[in-house]
C-alpha positions in Angstrom: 123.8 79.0 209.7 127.4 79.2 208.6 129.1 82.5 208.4 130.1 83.5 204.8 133.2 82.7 203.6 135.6 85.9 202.3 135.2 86.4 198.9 139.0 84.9 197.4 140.9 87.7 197.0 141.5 88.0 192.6 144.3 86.2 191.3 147.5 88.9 190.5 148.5 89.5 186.8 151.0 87.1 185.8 153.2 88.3 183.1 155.6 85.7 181.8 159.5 86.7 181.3 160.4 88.5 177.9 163.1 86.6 177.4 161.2 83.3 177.3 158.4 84.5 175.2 160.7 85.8 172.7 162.6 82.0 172.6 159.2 80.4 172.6 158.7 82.5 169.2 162.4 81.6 167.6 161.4 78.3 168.3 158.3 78.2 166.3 160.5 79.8 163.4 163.1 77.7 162.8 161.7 75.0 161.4 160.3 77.5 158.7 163.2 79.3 158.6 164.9 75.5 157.9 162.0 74.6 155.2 162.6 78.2 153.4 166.6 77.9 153.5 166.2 74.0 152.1 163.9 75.4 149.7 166.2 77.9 148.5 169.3 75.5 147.6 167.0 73.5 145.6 165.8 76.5 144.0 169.3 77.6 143.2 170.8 74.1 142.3 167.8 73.4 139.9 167.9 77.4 138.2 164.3 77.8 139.2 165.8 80.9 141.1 168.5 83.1 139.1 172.0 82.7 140.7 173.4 85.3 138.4 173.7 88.1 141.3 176.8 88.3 143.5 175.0 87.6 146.9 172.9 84.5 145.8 176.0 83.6 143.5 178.5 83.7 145.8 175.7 81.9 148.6 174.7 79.2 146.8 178.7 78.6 145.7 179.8 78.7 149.5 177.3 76.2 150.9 176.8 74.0 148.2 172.8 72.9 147.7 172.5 71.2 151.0 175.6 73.2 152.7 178.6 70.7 151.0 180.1 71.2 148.5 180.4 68.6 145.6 182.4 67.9 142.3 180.4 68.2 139.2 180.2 65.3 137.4 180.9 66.4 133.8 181.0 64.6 130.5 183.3 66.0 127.5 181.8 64.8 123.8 184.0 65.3 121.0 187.4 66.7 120.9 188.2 69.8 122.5 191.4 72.6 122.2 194.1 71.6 124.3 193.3 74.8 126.0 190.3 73.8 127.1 191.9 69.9 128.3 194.2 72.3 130.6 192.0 74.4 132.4 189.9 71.2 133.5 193.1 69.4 134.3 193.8 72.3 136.8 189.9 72.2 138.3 190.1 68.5 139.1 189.3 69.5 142.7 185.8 70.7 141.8 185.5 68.5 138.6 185.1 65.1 137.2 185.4 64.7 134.1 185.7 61.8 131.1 185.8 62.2 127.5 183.6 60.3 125.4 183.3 60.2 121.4 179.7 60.4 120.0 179.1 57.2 119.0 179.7 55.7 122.2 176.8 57.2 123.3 174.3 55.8 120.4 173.5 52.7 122.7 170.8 54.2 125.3 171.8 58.0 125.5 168.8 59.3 128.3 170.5 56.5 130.7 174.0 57.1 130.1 173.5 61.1 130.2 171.6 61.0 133.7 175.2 60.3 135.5 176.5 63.4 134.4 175.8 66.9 136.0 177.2 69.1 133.0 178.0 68.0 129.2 180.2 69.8 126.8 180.1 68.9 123.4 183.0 70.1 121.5 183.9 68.8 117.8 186.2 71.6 117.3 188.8 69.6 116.5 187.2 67.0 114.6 186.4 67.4 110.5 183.1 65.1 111.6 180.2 67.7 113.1 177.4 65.3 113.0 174.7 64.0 116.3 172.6 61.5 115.5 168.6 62.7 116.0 168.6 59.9 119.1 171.4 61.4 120.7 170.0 64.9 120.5 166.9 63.9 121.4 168.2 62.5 124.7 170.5 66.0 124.7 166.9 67.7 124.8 165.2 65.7 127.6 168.7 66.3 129.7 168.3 69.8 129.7 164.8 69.8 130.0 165.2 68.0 133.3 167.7 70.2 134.7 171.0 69.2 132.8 173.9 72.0 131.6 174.9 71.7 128.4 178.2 73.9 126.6 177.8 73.8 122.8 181.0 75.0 121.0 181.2 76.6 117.5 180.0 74.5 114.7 179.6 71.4 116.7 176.5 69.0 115.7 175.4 70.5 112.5 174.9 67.5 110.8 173.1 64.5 111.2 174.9 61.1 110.0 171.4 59.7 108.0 170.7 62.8 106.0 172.3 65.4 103.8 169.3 68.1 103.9 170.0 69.1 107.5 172.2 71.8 108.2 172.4 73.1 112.2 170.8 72.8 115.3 167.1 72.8 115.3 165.8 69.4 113.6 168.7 67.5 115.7 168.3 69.4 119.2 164.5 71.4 119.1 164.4 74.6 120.8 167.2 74.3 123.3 170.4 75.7 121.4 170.3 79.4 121.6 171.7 80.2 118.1 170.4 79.6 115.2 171.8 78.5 111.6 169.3 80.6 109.4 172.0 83.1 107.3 173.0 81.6 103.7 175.8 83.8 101.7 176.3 82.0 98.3 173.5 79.6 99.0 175.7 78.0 101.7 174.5 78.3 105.2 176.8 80.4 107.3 177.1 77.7 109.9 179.3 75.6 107.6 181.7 78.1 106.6 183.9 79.1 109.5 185.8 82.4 109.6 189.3 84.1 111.5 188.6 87.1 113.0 191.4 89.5 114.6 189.7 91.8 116.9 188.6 92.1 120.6 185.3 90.1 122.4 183.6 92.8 124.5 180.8 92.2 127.4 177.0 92.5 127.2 175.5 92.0 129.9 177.8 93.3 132.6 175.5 91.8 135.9 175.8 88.0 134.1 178.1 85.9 136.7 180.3 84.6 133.7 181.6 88.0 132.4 182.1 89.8 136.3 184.9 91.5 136.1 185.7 90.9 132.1 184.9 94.2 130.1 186.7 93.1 127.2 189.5 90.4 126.1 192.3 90.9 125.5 192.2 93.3 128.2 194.8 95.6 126.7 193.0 98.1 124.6 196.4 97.9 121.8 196.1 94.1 121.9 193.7 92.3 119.3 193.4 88.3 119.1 192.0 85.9 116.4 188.8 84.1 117.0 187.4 81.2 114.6 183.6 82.3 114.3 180.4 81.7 112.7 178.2 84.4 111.6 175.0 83.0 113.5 171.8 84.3 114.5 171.2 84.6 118.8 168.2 82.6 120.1 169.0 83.3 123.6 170.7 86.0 126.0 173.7 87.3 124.2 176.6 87.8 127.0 179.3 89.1 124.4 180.2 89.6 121.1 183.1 89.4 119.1 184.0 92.6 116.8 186.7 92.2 114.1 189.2 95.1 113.9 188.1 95.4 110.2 187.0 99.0 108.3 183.2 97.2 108.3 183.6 96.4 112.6 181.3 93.7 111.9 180.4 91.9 114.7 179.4 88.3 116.3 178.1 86.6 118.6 180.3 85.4 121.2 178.9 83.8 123.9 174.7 83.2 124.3 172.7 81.4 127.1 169.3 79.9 127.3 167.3 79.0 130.4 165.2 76.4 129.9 163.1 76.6 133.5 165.6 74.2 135.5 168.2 73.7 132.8 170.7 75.9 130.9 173.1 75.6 127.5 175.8 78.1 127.0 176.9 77.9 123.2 180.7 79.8 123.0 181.1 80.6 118.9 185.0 80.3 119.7 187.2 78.4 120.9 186.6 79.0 125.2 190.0 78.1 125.8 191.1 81.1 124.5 189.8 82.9 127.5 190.7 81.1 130.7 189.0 83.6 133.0 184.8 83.5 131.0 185.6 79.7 131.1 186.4 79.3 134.4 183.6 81.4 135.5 181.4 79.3 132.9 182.2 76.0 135.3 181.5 78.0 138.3 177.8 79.1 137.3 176.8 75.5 135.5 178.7 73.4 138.7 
């Protein structure tokens, strides 16, 4: 017989470094924490989550949607206020821009509108307000899939092929946030431009576009004259425009509408006017 062996002595706790388990943990995280920042640009490029507040605002315009920054690619329709030429002139460094007339885009509009970021269409300066049903039709499935669009004052209220349409809604569906449903004199309001001397004033005070803008002109003695249409808001009104008048009747200014992933922004003035709402316009559409 073979004398028993001794029984192994038991194996001491083994407690591995703090340090180490801590980095085996942050490196399990950061591929989520990479998935949920990616996430989060495309999120914010796309409008699916609401840039509007400072911190995601002023995130999202630091790092760009992948962390660079990039021009937007913007096209100009019509014939805008010199004002307006200016202040793009002097953002050249964050924008490209052309200028295009209408009919140049009649010939396959959905292609020719995907290379753009950002459209502004602007017949301010034209006596011709018409968009073709095909042309704002392929307006539509651009903002549906994520597109900006600026709509200025009485631009595109008239289609060239018929005489019983008067504004937005048979050329451009649901996406224009105003509407052109006020006659005076059996004339639809949206045809009959007016001058108004008095002061624009802020709505919504936590909307990126009018930070820091309670009213214009600034200087509570100081009035200026606005070219207007007494419309009807389909959207989120951001400001107004009262005239100085015994009546103080008032107008909308500028409205928004979110459309899921895209956005229109329709100014009932000329945005030139006010360099500092434009400017900040560009910045929340880029």
């Amino acid at each position: 017989m073979y004398p028993e062996a001794p029984e192994a002595a038991p194996a001491a706790d083994y407690e591995e470094p703090i340090g180490r388990r801590i980095g085996m943990h942050l490196e399990g995280l950061i591929p989520i924490a990479l998935i949920l920042i990616i996430g989060f640009f495309v999120a914010v490029k796309f409008g699916v989550v609401d840039n509007r507040t400072p911190v995601i605002g002023a995130l999202a315009d630091v790092m760009g949607p992948f962390g660079g920054q990039e021009k937007t690619r913007m096209l100009l329709l019509g014939s805008a206020s010199q004002e307006v030429i200016d202040i793009l002139n002097d953002r050249r460094d964050k924008i490209e821009y052309v200028v295009r007339t209408i009919d140049t885009l009649e010939r396959n509009p959905v292609e020719q509108l995907a290379d753009y970021d950002l459209v502004m269409l602007d017949q301010s300066e034209e006596s011709n307000k018409q968009v073709s049903k095909k042309l704002g039709e392929a307006l539509q499935r651009f903002v549906k899939n994520g597109g900006k669009l600026i709509l200025v004052g009485d631009s595109a209220i008239r289609r060239p092929d018929t005489f019983d349409v008067i504004g937005w809604r048979n050329t451009f569906g649901d996406i224009i946030p105003v509407d052109c449903d006020r006659v005076l004199n059996n004339i639809p309001t949206c045809t009959q431009p007016m001058l108004v001397n008095g002061k624009l004033y802020r709505v919504d005070e936590r909307h990126r576009i009018m930070q820091g803008i309670d009213m214009f002109p600034a200087d509570p003695y100081m009035n200026a004259t606005f070219r207007v249409l007494d419309v009807t808001v389909n959207g989120r009104e951001l400001a107004y425009i009262q005239s100085d008048g015994t009546d103080k009747k008032q107008y909308p200014a500028i409205v928004e509408k979110n459309l899921v992933i895209g956005k229109v922004i329709y100014f009932n003035y000329n945005p030139g006017i006010t360099r500092g709402i434009f400017e900040s316009t560009l910045d929340y559409l880029k």
